[in-house]
VONULUM-307624 format. One record per residue: x, y, z of N, C-alpha, C, O in turn; chain; residue in three letters. Coordinates in steps of 0.1 Angstrom, whole numbers, padded with zeros to 4 digits, m for minus. Layout:
<sites>
X	Y	Z	X	Y	Z	X	Y	Z	X	Y	Z	A	ALA
...
</sites>
This chain:
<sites>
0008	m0012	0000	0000	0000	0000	0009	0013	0000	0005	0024	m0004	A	UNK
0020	0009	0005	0031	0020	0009	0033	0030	m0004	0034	0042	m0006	A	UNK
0035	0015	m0014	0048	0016	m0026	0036	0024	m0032	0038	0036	m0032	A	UNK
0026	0021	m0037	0011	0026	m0046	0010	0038	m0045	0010	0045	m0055	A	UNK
0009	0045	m0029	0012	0059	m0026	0019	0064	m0031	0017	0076	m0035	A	UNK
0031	0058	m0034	0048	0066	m0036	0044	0073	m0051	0043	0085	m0055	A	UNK
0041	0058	m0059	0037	0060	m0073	0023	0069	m0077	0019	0070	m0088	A	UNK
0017	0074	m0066	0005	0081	m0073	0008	0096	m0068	0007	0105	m0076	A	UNK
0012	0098	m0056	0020	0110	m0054	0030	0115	m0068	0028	0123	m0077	A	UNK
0039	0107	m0064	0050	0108	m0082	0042	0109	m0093	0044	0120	m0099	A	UNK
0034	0103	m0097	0024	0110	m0109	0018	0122	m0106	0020	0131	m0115	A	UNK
0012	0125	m0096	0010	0139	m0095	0012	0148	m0097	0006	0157	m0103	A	UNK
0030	0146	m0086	0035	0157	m0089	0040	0156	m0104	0037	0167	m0110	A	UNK
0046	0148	m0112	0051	0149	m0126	0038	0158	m0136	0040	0168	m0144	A	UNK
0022	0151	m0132	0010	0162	m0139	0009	0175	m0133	0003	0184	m0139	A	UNK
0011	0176	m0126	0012	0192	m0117	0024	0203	m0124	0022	0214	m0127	A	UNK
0036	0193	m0124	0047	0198	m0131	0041	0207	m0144	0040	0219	m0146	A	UNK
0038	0192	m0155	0034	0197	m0166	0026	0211	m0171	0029	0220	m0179	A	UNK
0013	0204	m0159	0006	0219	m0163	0009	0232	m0158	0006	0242	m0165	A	UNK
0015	0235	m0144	0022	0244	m0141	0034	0250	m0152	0036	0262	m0154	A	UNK
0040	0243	m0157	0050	0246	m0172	0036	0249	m0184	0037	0258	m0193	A	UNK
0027	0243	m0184	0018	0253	m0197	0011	0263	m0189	0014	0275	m0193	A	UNK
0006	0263	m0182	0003	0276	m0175	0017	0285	m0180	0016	0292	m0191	A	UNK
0023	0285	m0177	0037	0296	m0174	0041	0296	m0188	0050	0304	m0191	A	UNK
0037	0288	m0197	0046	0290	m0212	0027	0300	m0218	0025	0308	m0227	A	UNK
0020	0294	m0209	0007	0304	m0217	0006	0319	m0213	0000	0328	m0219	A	UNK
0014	0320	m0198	0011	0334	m0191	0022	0346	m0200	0021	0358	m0200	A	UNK
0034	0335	m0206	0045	0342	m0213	0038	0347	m0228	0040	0359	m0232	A	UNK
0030	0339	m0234	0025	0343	m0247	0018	0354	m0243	0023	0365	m0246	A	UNK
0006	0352	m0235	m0003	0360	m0230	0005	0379	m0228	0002	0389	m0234	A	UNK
0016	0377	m0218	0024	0388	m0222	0031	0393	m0232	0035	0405	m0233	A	UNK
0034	0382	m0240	0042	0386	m0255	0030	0394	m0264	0033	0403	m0271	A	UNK
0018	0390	m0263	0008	0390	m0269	0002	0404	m0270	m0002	0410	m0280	A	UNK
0001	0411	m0255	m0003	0422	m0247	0004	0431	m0250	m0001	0441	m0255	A	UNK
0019	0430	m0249	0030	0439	m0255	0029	0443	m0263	0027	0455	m0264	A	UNK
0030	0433	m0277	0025	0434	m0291	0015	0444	m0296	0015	0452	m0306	A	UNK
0004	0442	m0284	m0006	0446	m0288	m0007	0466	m0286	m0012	0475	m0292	A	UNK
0001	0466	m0272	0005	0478	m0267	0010	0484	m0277	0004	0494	m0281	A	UNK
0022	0480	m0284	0030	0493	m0291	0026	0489	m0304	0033	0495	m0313	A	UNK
0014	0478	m0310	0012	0482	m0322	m0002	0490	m0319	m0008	0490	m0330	A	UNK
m0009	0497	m0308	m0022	0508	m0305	m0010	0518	m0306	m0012	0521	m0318	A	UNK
0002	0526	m0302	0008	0535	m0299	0010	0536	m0311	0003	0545	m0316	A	UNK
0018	0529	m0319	0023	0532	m0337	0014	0535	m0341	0015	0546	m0346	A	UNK
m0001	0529	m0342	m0015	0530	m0348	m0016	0547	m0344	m0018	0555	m0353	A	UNK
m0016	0551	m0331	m0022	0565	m0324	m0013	0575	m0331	m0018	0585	m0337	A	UNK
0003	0573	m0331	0010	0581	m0336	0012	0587	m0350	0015	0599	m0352	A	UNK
0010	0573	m0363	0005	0573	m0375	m0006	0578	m0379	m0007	0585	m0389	A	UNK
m0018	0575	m0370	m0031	0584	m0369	m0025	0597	m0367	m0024	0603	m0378	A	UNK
m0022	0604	m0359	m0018	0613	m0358	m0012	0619	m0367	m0018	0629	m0372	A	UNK
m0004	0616	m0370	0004	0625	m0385	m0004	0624	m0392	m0007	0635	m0397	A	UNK
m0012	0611	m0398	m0021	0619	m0410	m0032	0626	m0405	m0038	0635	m0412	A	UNK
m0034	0624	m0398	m0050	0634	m0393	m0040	0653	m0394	m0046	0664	m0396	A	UNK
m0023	0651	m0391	m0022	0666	m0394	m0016	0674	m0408	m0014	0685	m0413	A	UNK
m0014	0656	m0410	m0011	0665	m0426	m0024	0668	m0430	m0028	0680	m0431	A	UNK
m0035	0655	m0434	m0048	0659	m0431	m0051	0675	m0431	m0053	0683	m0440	A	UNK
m0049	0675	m0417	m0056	0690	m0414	m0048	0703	m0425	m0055	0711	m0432	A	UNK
m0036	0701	m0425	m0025	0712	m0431	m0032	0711	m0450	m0035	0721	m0456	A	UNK
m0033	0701	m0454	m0038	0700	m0467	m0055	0708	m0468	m0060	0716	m0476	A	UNK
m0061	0701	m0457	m0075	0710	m0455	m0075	0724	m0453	m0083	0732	m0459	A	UNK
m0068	0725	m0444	m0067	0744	m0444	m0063	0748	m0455	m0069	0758	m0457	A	UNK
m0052	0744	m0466	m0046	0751	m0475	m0061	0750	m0487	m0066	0760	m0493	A	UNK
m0063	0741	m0487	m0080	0740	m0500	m0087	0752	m0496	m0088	0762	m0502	A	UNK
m0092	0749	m0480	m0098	0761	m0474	m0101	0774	m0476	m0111	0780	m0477	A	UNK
m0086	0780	m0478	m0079	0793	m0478	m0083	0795	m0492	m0089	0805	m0495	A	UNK
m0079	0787	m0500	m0073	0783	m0516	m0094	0792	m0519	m0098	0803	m0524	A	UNK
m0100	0779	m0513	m0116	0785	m0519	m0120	0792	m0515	m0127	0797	m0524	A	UNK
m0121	0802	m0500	m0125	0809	m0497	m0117	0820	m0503	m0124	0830	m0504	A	UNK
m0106	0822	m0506	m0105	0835	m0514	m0108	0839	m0527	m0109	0851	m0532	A	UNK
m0109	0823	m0537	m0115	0822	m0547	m0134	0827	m0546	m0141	0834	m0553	A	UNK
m0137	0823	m0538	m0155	0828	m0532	m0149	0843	m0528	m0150	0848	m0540	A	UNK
m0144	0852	m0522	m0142	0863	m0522	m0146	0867	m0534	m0156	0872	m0539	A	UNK
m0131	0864	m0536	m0133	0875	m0552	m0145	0877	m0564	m0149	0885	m0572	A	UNK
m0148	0861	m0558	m0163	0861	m0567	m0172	0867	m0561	m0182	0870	m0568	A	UNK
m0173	0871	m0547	m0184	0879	m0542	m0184	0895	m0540	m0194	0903	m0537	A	UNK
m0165	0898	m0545	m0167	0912	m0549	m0171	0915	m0564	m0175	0926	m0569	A	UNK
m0170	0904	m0571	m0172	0905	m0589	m0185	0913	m0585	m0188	0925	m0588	A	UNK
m0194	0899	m0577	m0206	0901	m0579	m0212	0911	m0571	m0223	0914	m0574	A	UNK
m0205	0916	m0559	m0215	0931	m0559	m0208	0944	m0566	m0211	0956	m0566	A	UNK
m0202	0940	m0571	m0197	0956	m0579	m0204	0954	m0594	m0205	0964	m0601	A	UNK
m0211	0936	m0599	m0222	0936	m0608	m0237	0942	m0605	m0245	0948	m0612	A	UNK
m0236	0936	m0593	m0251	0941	m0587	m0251	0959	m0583	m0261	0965	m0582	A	UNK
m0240	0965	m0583	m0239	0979	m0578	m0245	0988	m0594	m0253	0996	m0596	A	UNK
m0234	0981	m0607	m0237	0986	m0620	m0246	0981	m0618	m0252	0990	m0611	A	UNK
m0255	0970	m0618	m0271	0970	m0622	m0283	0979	m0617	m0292	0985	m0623	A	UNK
m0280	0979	m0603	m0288	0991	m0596	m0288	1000	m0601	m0299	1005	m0604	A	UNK
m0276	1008	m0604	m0273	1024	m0612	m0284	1021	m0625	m0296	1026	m0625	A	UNK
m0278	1011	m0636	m0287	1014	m0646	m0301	1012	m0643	m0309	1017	m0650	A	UNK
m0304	1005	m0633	m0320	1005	m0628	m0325	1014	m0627	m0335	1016	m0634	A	UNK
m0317	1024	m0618	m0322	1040	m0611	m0322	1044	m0623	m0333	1047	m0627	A	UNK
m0311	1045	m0632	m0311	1055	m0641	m0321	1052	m0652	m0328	1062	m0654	A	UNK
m0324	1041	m0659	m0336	1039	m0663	m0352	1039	m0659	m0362	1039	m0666	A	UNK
m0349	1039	m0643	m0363	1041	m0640	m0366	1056	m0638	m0377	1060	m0636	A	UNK
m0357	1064	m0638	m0360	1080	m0640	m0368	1084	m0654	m0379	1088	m0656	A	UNK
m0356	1079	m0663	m0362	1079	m0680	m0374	1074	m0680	m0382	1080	m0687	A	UNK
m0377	1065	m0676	m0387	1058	m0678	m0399	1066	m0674	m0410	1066	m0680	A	UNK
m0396	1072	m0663	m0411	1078	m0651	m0413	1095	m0663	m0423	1100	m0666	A	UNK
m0396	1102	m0667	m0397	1113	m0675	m0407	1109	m0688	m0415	1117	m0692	A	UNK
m0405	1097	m0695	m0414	1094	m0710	m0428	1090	m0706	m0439	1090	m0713	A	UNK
m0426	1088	m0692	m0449	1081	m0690	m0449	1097	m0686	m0458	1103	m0694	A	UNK
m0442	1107	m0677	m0451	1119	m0674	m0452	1124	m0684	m0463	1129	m0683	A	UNK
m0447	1127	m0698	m0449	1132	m0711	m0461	1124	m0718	m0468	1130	m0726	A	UNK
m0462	1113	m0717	m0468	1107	m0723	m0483	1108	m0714	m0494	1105	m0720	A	UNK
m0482	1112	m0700	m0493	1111	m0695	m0500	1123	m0693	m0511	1123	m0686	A	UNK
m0493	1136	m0699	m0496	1147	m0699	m0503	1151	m0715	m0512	1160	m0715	A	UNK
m0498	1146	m0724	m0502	1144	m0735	m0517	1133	m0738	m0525	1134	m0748	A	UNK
m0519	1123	m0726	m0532	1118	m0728	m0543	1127	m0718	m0553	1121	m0716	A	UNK
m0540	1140	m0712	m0550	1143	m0701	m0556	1152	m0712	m0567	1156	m0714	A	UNK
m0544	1156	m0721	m0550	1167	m0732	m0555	1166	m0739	m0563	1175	m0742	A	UNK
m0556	1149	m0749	m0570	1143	m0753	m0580	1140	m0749	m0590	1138	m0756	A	UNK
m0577	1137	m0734	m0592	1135	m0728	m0595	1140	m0724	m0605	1138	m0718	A	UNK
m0588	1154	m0723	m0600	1168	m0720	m0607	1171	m0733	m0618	1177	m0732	A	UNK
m0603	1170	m0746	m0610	1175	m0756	m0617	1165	m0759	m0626	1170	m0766	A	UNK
m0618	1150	m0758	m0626	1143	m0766	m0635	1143	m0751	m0644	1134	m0753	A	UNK
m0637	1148	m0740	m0646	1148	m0727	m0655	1158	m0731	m0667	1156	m0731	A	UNK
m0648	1170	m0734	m0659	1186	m0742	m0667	1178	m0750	m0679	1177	m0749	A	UNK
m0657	1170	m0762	m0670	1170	m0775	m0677	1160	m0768	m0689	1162	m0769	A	UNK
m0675	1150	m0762	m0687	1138	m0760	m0695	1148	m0753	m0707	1147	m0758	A	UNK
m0695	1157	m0743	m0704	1164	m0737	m0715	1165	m0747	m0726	1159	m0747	A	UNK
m0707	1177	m0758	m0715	1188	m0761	m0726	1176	m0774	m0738	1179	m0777	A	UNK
m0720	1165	m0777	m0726	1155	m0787	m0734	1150	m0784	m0744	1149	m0792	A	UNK
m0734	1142	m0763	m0739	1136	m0758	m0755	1146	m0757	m0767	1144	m0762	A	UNK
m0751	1155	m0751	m0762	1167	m0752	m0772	1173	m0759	m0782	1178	m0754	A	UNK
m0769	1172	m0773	m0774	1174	m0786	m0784	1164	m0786	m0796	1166	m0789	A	UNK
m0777	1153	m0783	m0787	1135	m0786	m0798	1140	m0776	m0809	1144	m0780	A	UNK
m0797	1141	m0766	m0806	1143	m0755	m0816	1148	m0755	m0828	1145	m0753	A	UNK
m0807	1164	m0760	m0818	1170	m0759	m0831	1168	m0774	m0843	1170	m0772	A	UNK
m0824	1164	m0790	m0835	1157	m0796	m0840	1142	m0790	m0845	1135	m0799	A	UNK
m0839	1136	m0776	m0846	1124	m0775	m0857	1128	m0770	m0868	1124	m0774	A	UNK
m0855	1137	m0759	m0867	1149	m0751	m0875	1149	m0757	m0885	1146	m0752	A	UNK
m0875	1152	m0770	m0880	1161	m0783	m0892	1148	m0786	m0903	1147	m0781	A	UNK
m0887	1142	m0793	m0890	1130	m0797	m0902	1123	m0782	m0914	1122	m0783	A	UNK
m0896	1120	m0773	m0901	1114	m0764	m0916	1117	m0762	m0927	1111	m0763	A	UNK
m0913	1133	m0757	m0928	1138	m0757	m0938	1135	m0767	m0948	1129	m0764	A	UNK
m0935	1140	m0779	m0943	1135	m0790	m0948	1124	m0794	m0959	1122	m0800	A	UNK
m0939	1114	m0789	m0941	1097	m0787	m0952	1097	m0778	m0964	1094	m0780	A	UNK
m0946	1102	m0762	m0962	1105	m0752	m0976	1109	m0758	m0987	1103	m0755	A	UNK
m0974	1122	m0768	m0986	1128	m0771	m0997	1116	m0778	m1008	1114	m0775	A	UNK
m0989	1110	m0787	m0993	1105	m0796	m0998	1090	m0787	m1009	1086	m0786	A	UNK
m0988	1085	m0784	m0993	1075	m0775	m1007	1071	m0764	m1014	1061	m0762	A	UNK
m1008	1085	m0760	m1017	1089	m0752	m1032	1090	m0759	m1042	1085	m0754	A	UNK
m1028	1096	m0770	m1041	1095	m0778	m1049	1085	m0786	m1061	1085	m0788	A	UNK
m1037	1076	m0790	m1042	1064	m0791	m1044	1051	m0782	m1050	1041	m0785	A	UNK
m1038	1053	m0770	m1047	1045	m0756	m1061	1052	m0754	m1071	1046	m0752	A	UNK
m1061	1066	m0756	m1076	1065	m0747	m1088	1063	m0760	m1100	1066	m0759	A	UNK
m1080	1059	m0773	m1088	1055	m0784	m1094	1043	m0785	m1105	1037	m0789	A	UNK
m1081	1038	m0778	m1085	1021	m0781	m1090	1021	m0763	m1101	1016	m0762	A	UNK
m1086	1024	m0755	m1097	1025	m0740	m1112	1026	m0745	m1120	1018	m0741	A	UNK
m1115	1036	m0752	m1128	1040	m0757	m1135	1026	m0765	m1147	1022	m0766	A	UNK
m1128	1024	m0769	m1134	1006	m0777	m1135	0998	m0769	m1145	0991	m0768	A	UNK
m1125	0997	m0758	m1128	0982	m0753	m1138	0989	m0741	m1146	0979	m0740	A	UNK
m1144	0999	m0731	m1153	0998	m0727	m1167	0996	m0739	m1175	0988	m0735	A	UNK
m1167	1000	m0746	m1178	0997	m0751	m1181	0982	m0757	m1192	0977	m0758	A	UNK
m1167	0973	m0762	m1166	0963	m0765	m1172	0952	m0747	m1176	0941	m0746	A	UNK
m1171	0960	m0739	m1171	0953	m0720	m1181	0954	m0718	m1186	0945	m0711	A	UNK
m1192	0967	m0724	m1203	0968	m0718	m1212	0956	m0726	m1218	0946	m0721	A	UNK
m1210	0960	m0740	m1216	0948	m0746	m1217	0931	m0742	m1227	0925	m0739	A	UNK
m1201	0927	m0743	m1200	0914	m0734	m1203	0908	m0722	m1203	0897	m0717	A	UNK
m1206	0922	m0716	m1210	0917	m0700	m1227	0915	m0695	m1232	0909	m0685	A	UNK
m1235	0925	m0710	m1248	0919	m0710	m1251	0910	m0719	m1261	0904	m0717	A	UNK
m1243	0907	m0727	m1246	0893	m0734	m1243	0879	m0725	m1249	0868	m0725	A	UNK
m1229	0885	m0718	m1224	0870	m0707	m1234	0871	m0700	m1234	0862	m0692	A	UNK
m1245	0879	m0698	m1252	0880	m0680	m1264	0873	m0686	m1269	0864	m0678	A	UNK
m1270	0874	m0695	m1280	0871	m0706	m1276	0856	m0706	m1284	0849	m0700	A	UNK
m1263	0851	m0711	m1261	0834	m0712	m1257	0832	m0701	m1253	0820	m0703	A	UNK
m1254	0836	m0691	m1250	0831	m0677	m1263	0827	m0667	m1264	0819	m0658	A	UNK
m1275	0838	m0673	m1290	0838	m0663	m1294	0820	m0673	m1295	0809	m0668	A	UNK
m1296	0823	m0685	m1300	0811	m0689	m1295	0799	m0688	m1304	0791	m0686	A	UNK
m1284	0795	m0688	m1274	0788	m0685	m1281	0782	m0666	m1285	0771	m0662	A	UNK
m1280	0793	m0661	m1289	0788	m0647	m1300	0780	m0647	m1302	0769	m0643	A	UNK
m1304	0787	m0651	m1320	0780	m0653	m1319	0767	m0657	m1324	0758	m0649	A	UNK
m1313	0764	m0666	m1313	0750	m0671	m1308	0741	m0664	m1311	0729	m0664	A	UNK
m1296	0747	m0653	m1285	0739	m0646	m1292	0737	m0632	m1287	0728	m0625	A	UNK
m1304	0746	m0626	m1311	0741	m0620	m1324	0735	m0615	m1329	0730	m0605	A	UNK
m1328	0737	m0634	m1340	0726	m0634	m1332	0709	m0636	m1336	0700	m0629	A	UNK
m1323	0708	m0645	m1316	0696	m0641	m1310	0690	m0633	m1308	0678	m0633	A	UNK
m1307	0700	m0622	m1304	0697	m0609	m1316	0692	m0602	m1315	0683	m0594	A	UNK
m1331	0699	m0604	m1340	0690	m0595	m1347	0679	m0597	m1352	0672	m0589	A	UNK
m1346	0678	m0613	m1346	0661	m0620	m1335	0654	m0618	m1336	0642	m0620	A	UNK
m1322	0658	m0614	m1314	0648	m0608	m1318	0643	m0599	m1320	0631	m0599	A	UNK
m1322	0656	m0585	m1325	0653	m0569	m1334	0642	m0570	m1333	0631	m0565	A	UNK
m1348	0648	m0579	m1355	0631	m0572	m1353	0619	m0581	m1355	0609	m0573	A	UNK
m1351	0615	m0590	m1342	0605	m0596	m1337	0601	m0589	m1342	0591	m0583	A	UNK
m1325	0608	m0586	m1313	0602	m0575	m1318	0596	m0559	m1312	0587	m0552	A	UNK
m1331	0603	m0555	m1340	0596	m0542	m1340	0586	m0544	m1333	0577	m0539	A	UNK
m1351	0586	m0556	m1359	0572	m0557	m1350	0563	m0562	m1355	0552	m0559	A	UNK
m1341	0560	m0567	m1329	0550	m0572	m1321	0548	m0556	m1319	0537	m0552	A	UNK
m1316	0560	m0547	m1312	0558	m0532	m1324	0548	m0525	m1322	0539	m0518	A	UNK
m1337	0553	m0529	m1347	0547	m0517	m1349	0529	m0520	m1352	0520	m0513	A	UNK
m1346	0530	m0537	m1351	0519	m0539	m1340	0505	m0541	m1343	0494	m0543	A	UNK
m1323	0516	m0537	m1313	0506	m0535	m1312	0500	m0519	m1307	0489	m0516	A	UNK
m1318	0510	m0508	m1319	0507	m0497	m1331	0495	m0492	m1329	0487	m0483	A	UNK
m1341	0496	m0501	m1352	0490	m0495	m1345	0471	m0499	m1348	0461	m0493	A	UNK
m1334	0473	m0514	m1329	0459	m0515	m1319	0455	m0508	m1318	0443	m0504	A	UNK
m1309	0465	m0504	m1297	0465	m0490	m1303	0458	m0477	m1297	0450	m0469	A	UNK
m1316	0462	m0476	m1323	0459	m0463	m1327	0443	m0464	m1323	0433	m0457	A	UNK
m1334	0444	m0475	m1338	0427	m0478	m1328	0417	m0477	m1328	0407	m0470	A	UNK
m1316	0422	m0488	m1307	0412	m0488	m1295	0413	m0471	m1287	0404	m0468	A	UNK
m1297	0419	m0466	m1293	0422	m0450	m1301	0408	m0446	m1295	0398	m0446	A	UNK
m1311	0409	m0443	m1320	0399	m0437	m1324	0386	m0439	m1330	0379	m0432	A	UNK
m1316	0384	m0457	m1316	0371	m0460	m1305	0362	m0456	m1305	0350	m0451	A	UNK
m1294	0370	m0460	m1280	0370	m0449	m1282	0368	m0437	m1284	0356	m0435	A	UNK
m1284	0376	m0426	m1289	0373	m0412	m1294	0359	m0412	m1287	0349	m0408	A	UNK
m1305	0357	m0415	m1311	0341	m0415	m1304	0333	m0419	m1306	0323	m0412	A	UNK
m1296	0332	m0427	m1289	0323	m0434	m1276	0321	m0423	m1275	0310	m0417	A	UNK
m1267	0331	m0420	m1258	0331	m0412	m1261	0326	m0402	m1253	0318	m0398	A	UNK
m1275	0328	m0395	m1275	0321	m0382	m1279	0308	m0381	m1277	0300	m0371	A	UNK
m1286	0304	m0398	m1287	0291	m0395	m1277	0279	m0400	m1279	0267	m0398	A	UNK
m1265	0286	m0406	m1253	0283	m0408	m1244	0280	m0395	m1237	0270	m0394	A	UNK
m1244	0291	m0383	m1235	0288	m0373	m1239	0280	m0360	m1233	0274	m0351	A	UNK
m1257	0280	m0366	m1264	0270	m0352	m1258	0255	m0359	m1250	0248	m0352	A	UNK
m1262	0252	m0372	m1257	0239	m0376	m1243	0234	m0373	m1239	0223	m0369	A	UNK
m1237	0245	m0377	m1219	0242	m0373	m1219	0237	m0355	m1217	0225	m0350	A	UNK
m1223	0247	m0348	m1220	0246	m0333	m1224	0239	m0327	m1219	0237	m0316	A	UNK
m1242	0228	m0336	m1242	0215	m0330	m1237	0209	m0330	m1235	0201	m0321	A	UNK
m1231	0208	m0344	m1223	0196	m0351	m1207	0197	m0341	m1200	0187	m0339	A	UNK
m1204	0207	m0337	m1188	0211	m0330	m1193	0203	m0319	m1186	0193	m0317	A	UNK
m1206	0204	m0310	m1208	0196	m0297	m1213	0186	m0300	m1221	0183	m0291	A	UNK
m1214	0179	m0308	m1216	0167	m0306	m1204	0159	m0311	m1201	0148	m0306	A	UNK
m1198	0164	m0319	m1178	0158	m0321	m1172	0161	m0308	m1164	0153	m0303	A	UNK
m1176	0174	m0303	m1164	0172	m0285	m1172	0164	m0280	m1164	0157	m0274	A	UNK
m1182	0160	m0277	m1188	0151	m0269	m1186	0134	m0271	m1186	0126	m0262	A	UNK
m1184	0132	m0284	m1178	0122	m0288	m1162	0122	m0285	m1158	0112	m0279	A	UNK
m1152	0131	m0287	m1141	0135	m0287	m1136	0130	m0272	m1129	0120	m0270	A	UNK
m1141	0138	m0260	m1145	0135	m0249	m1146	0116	m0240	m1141	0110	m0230	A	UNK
m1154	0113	m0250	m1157	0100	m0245	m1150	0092	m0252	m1147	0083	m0245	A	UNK
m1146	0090	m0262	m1134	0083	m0271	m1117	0088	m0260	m1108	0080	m0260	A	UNK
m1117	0100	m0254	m1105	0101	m0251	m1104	0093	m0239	m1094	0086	m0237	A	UNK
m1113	0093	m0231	m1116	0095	m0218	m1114	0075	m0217	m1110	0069	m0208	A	UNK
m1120	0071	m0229	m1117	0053	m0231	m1101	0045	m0232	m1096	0034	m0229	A	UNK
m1096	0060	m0240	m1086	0056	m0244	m1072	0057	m0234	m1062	0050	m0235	A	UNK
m1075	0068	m0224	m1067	0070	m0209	m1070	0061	m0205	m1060	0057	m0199	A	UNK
m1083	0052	m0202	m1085	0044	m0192	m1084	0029	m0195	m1088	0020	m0188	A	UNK
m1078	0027	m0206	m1071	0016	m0213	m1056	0017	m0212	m1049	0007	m0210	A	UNK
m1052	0026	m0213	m1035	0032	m0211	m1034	0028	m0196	m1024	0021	m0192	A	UNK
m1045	0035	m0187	m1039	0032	m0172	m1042	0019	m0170	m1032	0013	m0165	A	UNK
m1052	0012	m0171	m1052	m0005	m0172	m1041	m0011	m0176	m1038	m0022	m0171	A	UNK
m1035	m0007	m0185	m1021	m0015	m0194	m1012	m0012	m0181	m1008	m0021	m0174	A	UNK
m1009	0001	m0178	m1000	0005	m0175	m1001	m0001	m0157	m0990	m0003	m0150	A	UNK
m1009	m0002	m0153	m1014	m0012	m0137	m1012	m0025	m0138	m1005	m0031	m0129	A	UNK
m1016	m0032	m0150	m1011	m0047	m0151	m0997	m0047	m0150	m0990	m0054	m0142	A	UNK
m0992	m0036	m0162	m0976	m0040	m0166	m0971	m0039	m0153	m0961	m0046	m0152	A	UNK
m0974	m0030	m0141	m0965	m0029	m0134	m0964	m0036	m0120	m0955	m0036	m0112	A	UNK
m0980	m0045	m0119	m0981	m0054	m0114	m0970	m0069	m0119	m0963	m0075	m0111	A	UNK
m0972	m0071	m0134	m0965	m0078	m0137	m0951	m0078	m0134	m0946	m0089	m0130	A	UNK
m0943	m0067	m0135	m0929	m0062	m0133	m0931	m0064	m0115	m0925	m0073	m0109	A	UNK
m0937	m0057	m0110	m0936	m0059	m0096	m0933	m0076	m0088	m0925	m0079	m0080	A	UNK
m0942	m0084	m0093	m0944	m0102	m0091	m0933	m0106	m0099	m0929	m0117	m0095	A	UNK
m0926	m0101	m0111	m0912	m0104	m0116	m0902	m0104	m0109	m0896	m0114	m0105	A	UNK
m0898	m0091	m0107	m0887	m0089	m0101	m0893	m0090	m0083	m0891	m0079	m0078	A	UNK
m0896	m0094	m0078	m0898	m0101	m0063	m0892	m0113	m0067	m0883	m0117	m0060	A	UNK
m0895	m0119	m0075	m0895	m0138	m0080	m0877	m0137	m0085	m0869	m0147	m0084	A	UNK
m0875	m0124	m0090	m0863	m0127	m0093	m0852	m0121	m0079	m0840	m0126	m0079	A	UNK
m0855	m0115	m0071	m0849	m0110	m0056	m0849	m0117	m0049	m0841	m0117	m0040	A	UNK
m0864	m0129	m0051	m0860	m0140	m0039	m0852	m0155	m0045	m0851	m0164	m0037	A	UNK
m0848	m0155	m0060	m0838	m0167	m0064	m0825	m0162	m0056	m0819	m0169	m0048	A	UNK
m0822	m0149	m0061	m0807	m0149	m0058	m0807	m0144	m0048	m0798	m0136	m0046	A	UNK
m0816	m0146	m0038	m0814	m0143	m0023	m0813	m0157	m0019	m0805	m0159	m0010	A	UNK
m0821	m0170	m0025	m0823	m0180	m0017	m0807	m0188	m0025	m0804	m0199	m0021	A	UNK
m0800	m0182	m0036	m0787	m0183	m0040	m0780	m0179	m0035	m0770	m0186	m0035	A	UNK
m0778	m0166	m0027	m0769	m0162	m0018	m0767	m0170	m0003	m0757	m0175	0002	A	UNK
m0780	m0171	0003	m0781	m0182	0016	m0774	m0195	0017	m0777	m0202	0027	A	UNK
</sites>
C-alpha cells in the first residue's frame, strides 16, 4: 500500500509539473501578446496622428485656396449688382420722364374728346326729349282711343255674358231637380234591397253557425268519451304491466337471495 502511494504521489507531482510549465509558457505568450498589442495601438495612435495633421494642413490650404477664390467672386458680384442698380435708377428716371410726357399728353386728349362727348352727348338728348314727348302725345291718344273701344266692346259682353250666364242657370237648376228626385228614388229603392238582402244574410248566417255549433258539440262530446276510453285503457295496461314487473322482479330478488343463503 506503501509503494502505490509513492507512485500516485510521483504521478502527480510529474502532472502538476506539466501543467504548471503550460500555464507559465501560456502566461509568457499571454504577455508577449499584450505587449505586441500595446505598441502596435501607440504606432497606430501616432500614424493616426500624422495623418490626421497632414490631413488638417492639406485642408486648411484647399480652405484658404476657396474661400479667397469665393471672395473674389463675391466682390465681382457686388460691384455687378452695384452697375445693375445704377442702370436700374437710371432707367427708372427715364422711364417715369417718357410716362409723365406721355401722360400729360393723354390728359390733353381726354379733356378734348370729354368737351366733344359732352357737347354730342347733349345734342342726342336733348332731340330724344323732343322726340319722347311726342311719342307720349301721340301715344296717349291712341290709348284713350283704343280704351274707348274696349269699354264699349265690355259693356256689350257683360250683358250678353249676363244674358247666357241667367240662362245657362235656369237650365242647370231645373236639371239639378230632376237629378235630386231620380237620384232619391234610385237611393230609396237601392236601400229598400240592402235591407232585404241584409236579412236574407242574417237568416242564413245564423242558420249556418247554429248547424256548425251543434255539429262542434256533438264531435267534442264524442271527442270526450273516445279520449276518456282511451286513458283508461293506457292506465289498465299500465297497472297490469306494473303489477306484472312488480311479481317479476320479487320472484327474481328471492332466487338470488335464496342463491346467496
Amino acid at each position: 500500500y506503501q509503494f502505490i502511494l509513492v507512485d500516485i504521489i510521483l504521478i502527480q507531482n510529474l502532472i502538476r509539473q506539466r501543467k504548471a510549465k503550460a500555464q507559465l509558457e501560456q502566461l509568457k505568450n499571454d504577455r508577449l501578446v499584450g505587449s505586441a498589442t500595446i505598441i502596435q495601438s501607440q504606432w497606430r495612435s501616432y500614424d493616426c496622428s500624422m495623418n490626421y495633421l497632414h490631413y488638417l494642413a492639406h485642408v486648411l490650404t484647399i480652405q484658404s485656396v476657396i474661400r479667397r477664390w469665393k471672395g473674389n467672386n463675391y466682390v465681382k458680384q457686388c460691384r455687378e449688382d452695384r452697375c445693375k442698380r445704377s442702370a436700374i435708377t437710371m432707367q427708372k428716371y427715364m422711364r417715369g420722364f417718357i410716362s409723365y410726357k406721355r401722360y400729360t399728353k393723354y390728359l390733353a386728349a381726354t379733356s378734348i374728346q370729354k368737351s366733344w362727348r359732352r357737347h354730342y352727348h347733349q345734342n342726342n338728348y336733348t332731340r330724344y326729349i323732343g322726340a319722347k314727348t311726342f311719342q307720349k302725345a301721340w301715344r296717349g291718344h291712341v290709348d284713350f282711343n283704343k280704351y274707348k273701344q274696349f269699354k264699349s266692346a265690355k259693356s256689350i259682353q257683360k250683358s250678353w255674358r249676363g244674358r247666357v250666364a241667367l240662362s245657362s242657370y235656369k237650365n242647370y237648376m231645373s236639371a239639378k231637380s230632376i237629378q235630386k228626385i231620380w237620384r232619391g228614388h234610385a237611393m230609396h229603392k237601392r236601400h229598400t234591397q240592402y235591407i232585404a238582402a241584409r236579412n236574407i244574410q242574417r237568416v242564413w248566417k245564423g242558420h249556418f253557425h247554429k248547424t256548425y255549433f251543434t255539429r262542434y258539440l256533438a264531435a267534442r262530446s264524442i271527442q270526450k268519451v273516445w279520449r276518456r276510453h282511451v286513458n283508461y285503457v293506457r292506465y289498465t295496461n299500465y297497472i297490469a304491466a306494473r303489477c306484472i314487473q312488480k311479481v317479476w322482479r320479487g320472484h327474481v330478488s328471492q332466487n338470488k337471495y335464496t342463491q346467496v343463503l
